[in-house]
DOMIMAR-470721 format. One line per 5 residues: number of its first residue (from 1); for each residue x, y, z of C-alpha. Coordinates in Angstrom, 2 decimals, always signed. Each point is the difference from the previous one (the first is absolute). Layout:
<pts>
NUM) X/Y/Z | ...
</pts>
This chain:
<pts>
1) +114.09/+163.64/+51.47 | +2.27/-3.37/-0.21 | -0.68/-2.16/+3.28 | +3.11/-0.81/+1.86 | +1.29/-2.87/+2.12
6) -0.40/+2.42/+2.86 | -3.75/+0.58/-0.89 | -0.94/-3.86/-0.20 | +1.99/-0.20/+3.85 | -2.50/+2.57/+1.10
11) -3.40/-1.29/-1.50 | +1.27/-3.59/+1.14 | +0.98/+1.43/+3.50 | +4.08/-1.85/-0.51 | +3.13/+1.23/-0.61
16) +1.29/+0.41/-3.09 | +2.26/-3.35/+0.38 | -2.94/-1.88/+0.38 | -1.63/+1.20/-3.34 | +3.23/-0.97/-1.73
21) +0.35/-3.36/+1.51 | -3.82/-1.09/-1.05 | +0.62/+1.54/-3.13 | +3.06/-1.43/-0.51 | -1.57/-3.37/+1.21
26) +2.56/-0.04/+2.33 | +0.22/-0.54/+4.05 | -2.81/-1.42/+2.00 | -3.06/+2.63/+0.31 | -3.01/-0.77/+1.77
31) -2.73/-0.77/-2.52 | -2.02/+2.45/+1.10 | +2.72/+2.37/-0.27 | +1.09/-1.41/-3.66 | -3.76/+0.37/-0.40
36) +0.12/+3.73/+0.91 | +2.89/+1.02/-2.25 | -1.19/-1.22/-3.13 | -3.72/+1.41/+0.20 | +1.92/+3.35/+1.33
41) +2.11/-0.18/-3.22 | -2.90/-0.94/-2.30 | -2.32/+2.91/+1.76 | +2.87/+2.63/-0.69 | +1.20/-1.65/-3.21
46) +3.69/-0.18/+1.24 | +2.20/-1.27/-2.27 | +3.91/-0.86/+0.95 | +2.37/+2.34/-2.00 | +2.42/-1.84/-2.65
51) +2.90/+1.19/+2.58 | -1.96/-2.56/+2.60 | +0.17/-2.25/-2.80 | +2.96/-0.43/-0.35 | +1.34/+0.05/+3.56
56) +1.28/-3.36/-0.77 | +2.28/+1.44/-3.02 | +1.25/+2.63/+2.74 | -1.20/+3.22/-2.48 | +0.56/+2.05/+2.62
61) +3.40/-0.39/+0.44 | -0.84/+0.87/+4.28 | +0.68/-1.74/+3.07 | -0.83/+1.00/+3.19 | +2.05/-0.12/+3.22
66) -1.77/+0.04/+3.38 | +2.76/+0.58/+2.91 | -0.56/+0.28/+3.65 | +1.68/+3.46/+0.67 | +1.98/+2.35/-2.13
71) +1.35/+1.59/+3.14 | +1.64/-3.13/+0.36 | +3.74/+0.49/-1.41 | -0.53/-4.15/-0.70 | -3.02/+0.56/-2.86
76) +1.96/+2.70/-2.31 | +3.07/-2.88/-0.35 | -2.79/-2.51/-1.57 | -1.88/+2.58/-1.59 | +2.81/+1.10/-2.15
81) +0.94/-3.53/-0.75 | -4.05/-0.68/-0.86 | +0.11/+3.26/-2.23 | +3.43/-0.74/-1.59 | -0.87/-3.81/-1.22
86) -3.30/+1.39/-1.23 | +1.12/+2.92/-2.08 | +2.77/-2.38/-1.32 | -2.95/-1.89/-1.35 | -2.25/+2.97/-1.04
91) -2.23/-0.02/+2.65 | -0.82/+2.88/+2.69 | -0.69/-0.33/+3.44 | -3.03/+1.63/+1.90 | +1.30/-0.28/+3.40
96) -2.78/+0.20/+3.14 | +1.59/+0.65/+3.79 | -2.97/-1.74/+2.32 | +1.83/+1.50/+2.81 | -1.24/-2.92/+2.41
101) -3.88/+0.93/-0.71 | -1.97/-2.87/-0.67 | -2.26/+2.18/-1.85 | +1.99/+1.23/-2.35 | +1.60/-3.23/-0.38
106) -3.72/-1.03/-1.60 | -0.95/+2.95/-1.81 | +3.91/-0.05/-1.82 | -0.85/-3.72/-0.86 | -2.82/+1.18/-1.86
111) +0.82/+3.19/-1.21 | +3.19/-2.19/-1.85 | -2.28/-2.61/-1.32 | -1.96/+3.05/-1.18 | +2.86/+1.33/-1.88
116) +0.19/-2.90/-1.83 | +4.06/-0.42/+1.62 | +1.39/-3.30/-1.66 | +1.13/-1.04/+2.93 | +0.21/+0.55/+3.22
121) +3.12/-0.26/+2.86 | -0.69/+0.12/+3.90 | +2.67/+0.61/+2.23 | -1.56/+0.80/+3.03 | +0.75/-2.38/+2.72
126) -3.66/+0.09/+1.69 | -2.47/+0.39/-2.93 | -0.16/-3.86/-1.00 | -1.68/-0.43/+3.59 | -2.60/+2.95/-0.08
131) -0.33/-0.74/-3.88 | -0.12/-3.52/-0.18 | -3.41/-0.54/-1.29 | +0.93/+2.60/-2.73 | +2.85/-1.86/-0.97
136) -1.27/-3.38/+0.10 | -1.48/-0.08/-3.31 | +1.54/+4.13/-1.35 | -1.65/+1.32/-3.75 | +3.55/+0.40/-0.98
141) +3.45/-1.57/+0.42 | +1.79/+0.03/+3.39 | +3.21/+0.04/+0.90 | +1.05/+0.18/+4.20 | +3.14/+1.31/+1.00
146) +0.89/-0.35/+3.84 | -3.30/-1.16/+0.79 | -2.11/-3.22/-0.16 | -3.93/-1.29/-0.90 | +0.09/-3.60/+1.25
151) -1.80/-1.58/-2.28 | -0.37/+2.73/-2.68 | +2.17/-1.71/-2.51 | +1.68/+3.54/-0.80 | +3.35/-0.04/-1.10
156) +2.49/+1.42/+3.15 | +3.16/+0.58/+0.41 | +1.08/+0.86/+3.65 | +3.53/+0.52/+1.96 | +1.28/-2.82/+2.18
161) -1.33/+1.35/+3.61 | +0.76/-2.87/+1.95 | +3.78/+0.17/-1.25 | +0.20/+3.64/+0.12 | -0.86/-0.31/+3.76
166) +2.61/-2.67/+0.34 | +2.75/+1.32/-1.35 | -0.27/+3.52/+1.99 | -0.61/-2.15/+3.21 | +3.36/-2.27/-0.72
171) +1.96/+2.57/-1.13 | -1.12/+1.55/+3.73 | +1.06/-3.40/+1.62 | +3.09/-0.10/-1.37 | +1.10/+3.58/+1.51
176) -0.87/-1.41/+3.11 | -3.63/+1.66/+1.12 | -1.96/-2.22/+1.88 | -3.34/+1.95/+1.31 | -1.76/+1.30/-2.86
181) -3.11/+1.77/-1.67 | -2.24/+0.46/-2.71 | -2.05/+3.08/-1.03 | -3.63/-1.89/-1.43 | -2.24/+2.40/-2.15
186) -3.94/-0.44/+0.25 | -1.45/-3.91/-1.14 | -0.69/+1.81/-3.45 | +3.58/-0.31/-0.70 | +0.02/-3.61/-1.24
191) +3.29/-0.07/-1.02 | +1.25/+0.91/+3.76 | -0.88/-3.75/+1.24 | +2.70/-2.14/-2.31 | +2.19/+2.64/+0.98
196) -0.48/-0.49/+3.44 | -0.26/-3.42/-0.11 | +3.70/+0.05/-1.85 | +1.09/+1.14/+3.24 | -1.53/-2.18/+2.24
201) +1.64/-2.66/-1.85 | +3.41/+1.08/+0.19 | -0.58/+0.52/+3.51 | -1.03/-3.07/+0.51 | +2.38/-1.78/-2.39
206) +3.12/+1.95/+2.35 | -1.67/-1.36/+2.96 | -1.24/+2.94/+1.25 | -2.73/-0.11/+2.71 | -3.48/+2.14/-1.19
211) +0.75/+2.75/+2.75 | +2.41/+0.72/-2.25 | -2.34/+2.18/-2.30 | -2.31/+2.29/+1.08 | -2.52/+1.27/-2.52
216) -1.64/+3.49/-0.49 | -2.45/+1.02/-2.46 | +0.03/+3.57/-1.58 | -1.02/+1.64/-3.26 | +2.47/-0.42/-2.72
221) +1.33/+3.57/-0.19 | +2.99/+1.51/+1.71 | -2.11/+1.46/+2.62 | -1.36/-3.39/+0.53 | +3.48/-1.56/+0.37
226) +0.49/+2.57/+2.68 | -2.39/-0.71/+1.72 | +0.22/-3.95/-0.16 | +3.64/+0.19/+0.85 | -1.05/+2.32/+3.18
231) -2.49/-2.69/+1.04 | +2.70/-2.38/-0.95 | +2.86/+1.29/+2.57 | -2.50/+0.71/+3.08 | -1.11/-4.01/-0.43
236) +3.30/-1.01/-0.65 | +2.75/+2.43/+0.88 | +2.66/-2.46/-0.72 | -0.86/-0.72/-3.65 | +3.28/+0.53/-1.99
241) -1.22/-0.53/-3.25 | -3.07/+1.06/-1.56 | -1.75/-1.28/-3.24 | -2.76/+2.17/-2.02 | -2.41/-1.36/-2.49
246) +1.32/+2.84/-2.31 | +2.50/+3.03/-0.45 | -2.55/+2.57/+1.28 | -0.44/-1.89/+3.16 | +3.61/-0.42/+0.45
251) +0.83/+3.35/-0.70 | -2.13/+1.24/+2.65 | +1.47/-2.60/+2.31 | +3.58/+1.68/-0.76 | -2.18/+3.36/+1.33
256) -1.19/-1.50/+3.26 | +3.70/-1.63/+0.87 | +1.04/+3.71/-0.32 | -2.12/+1.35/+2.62 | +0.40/-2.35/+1.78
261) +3.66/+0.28/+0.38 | +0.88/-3.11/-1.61 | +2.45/-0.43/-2.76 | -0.47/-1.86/-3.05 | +1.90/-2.15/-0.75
266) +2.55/-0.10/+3.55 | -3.70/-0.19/+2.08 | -1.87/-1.14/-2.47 | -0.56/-1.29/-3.48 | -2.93/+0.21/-2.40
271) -1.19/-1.80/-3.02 | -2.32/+0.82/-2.72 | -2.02/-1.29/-2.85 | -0.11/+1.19/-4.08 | +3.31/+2.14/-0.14
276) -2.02/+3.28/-1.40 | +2.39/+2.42/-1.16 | +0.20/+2.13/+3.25 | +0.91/-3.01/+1.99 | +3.97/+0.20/-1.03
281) -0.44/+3.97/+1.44 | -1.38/-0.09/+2.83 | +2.75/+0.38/+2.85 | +1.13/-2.46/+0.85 | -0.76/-1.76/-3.48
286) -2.53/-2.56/+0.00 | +0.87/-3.83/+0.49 | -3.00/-1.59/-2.22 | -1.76/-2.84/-1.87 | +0.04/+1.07/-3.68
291) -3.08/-1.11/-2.02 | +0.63/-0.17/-3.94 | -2.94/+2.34/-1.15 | +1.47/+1.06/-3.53 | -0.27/-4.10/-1.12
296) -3.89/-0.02/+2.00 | -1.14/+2.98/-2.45 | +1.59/-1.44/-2.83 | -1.37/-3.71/+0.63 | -3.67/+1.50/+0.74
301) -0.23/+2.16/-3.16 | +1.56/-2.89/-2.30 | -2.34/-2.50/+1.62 | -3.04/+2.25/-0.93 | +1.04/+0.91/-3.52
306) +1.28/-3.67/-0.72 | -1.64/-1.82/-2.92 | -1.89/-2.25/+2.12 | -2.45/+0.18/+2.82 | +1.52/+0.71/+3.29
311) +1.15/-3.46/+1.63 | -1.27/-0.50/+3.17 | +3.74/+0.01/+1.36 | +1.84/+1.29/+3.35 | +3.68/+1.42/-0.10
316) +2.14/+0.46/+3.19 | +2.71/+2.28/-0.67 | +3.44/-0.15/+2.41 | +0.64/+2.51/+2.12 | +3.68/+1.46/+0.92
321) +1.61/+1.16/+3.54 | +1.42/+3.77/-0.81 | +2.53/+0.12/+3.19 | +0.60/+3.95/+0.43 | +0.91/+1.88/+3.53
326) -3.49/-0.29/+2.49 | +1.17/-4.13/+0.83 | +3.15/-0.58/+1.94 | +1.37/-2.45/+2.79 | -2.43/-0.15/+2.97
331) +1.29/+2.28/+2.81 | +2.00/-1.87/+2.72
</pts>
């Protein structure tokens, strides 16, 4: 029987990546590791398939697509724009949900690079922390979308968080609200922390003292937007205008003003983040920061399937302000 890559992994005692990165002659493998693969893949006679070959003439015609949670109405908007700019180029997409699990986030990493995927797009906001090593020096290319490896020299492209909190905290000024909050999700949520710190700013630029926020952490789901914006309102009962890190959190924020007897937007007003497609039907409609997902799929398939290596390059897309009916004037 042929060996596989997944028999040399075993004999060597590594994942699978690591076989194809000393094979490949790639990455930076201990050499007593390197030293282990080959004499595993001599022992067992392995030799790489013409399909791993020719990874670099993409004869697969895959990608893969790692996303932090399908649940997540945010992921099916930039999966459908990943899957559209792909079949457009003859390419189909293996998509893997790692559903906030570091390890699944490590055995989908190597069960892509096993599939001998062309390519591979991340758009999972935490993996490039847990994964960093992995990514550091990957068997295959790398594109990030709404996440970051300092120092990885992967190709990125991200939304503008700091302006995205900005804008929803000015266009809050401007109707008046002067005591407000912001619904953090856990530290694995990099991109919360430009987003907060867009607030701060405008804050601080409208000469605002720092009383004037309160922060409260919760998970990023509508029952953790409840929650947060329960917390919230005991701290601060006289917060008129609340910011979430994204649409779930907001939406359940709209829930706890309910129960609570407080009326969005005559008591209260509430802004979001990502303008997923239940946010404009949600009662009352969602006031949001709108991040341009079609154009991030699009730019992270063309960068992987461009003629050339991957630059090493960082794009910061714009964000818009969608005004709908949960921000009004601050009550009298």
């Amino acid at each position: 029987m042929t060996a596989t890559i997944a028999d040399v992994a075993v004999k060597a005692g590594v994942s699978t990546a690591t076989v194809s990165r000393v094979l490949a002659g790639v990455g930076r493998a201990r050499p007593e590791t390197r030293a282990r693969v080959l004499d595993a893949a001599r022992t067992l006679d392995y030799r790489p398939s013409e399909i791993a070959r020719s990874l670099k003439r993409r004869s697969t015609q895959t990608l893969g697509l790692i996303i932090t949670d399908i649940e997540n109405p945010y992921f099916p908007q930039l999966v459908r724009s990943v899957e559209d700019a792909s079949r457009a180029a003859g390419y189909t997409v293996l998509l893997c949900n790692a559903a906030e699990d570091p390890v699944r986030e490590a055995s989908y990493l190597d069960l892509l690079v096993d599939r001998r995927v062309d390519g591979l797009i991340i758009a999972a906001s935490s993996i490039g922390a847990r994964q960093g090593e992995w990514l550091t020096a990957p068997p295959i290319p790398v594109v990030l979308v709404n996440t970051e490896v300092p120092d990885s020299g992967l190709p990125t492209i991200t939304s503008d968080n700091a302006a995205g909190g900005r804008l929803a905290t000015e266009h809050l000024l401007a109707l008046g609200h002067r005591l407000f909050g912001y619904l953090m999700p856990p530290p694995r949520n990099v991109d919360a922390v430009p987003r907060l710190a867009g607030v701060k700013a405008a804050l601080r630029d409208a000469g605002r003292p720092d009383d004037a926020l309160t922060v409260v952490e919760g998970e990023a789901l509508v029952g953790g937007g409840e929650s947060a914006a329960i917390d919230l309102l005991e701290r601060a009962p006289e917060t008129t205008a609340i910011l979430a890190y994204n649409d779930l959190m907001a939406i359940g924020a709209l829930r706890a003003l309910r129960h609570r007897g407080r009326r969005v937007p005559l008591d209260a007003s509430v802004v979001g983040f990502d303008d997923v497609a239940v946010a404009a039907f949600v009662d009352p409609a969602l006031t949001t920061i709108s991040q341009r997902t079609e154009e991030m799929g699009r730019w992270a398939v063309e960068r992987l399937l461009g003629d050339d290596e991957a630059e090493a390059t960082t794009v910061k897309l714009p964000v818009d302000l969608q005004v709908r009916d949960s921000t009004g004037p601050a009550p009298g």
